[in-house]
N, C-alpha and C positions, 0 to 999 in steps of 0.2 A: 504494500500500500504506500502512497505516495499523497504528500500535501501540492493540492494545488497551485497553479502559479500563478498570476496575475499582474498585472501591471501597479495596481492597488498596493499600499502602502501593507495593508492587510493580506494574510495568507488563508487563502480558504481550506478546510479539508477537501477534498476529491469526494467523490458520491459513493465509493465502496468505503469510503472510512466513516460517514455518517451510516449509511445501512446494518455497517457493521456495529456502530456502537448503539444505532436502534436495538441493533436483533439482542446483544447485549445488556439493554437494559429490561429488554420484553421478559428475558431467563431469570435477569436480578429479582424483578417483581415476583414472578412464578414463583420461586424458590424462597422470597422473603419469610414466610413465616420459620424455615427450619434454619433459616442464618441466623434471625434473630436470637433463636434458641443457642446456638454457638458462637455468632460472632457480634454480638448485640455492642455496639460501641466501638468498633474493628475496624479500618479501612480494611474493603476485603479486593483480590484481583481476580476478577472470572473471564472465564471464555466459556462455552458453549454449554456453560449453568454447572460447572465446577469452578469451585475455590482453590483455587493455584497457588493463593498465599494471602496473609493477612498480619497486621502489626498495628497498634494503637497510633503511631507517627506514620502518614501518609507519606512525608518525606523518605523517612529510613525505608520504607516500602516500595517506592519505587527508587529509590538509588538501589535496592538490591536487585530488584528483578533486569533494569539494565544490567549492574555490574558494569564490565565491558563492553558489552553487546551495543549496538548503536540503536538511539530510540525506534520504538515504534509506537503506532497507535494499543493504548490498553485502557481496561475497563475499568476503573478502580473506582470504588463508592463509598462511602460509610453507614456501615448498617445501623439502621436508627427504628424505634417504634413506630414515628412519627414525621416527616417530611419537615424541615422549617420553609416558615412560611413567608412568603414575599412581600413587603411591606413596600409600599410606594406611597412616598407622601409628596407634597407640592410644595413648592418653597411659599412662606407667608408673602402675602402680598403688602409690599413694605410703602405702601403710597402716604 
């Protein structure tokens, strides 16, 4: 898989690395009640609805799974009960 190029300051992903991380998240959710059961609190790394590895520090988690290896697109999440929730406020109107 490979990051799009663009002319744009910004880099897009390529269409197989969003489909991929769709299909990705479709397994996370399936799967979510018996993560929670084990990895409740975990950044976890799946592929194809197995946990490949998992570490309280999302950092130390993927520096390991590179290691060496040169990046690529992966799935990492944090298993949580509850989703947080997106708050959007509007700046006061200061007239």
């Amino acid at each position: 898989m490979t990051i799009a190029k663009s002319n744009d300051v910004r880099a897009y992903p390529a269409p197989e690395i969003v489909t991929y991380m769709e299909q990705q998240a479709d397994l996370f959710e399936a799967a979510k009640p018996q993560l929670i059961e084990q990895f409740l609190g975990r950044y976890v790394w799946c592929e194809n609805g197995q946990v490949l590895d998992s570490d309280i520090d999302r950092e130390v988690l993927v520096l390991r799974i590179y290691g060496d290896a040169e990046p690529r697109p992966l799935f990492i999440r944090k298993v949580m009960n509850t989703e947080p929730k997106l708050l959007v406020r509007s700046a006061p109107n200061l007239k």
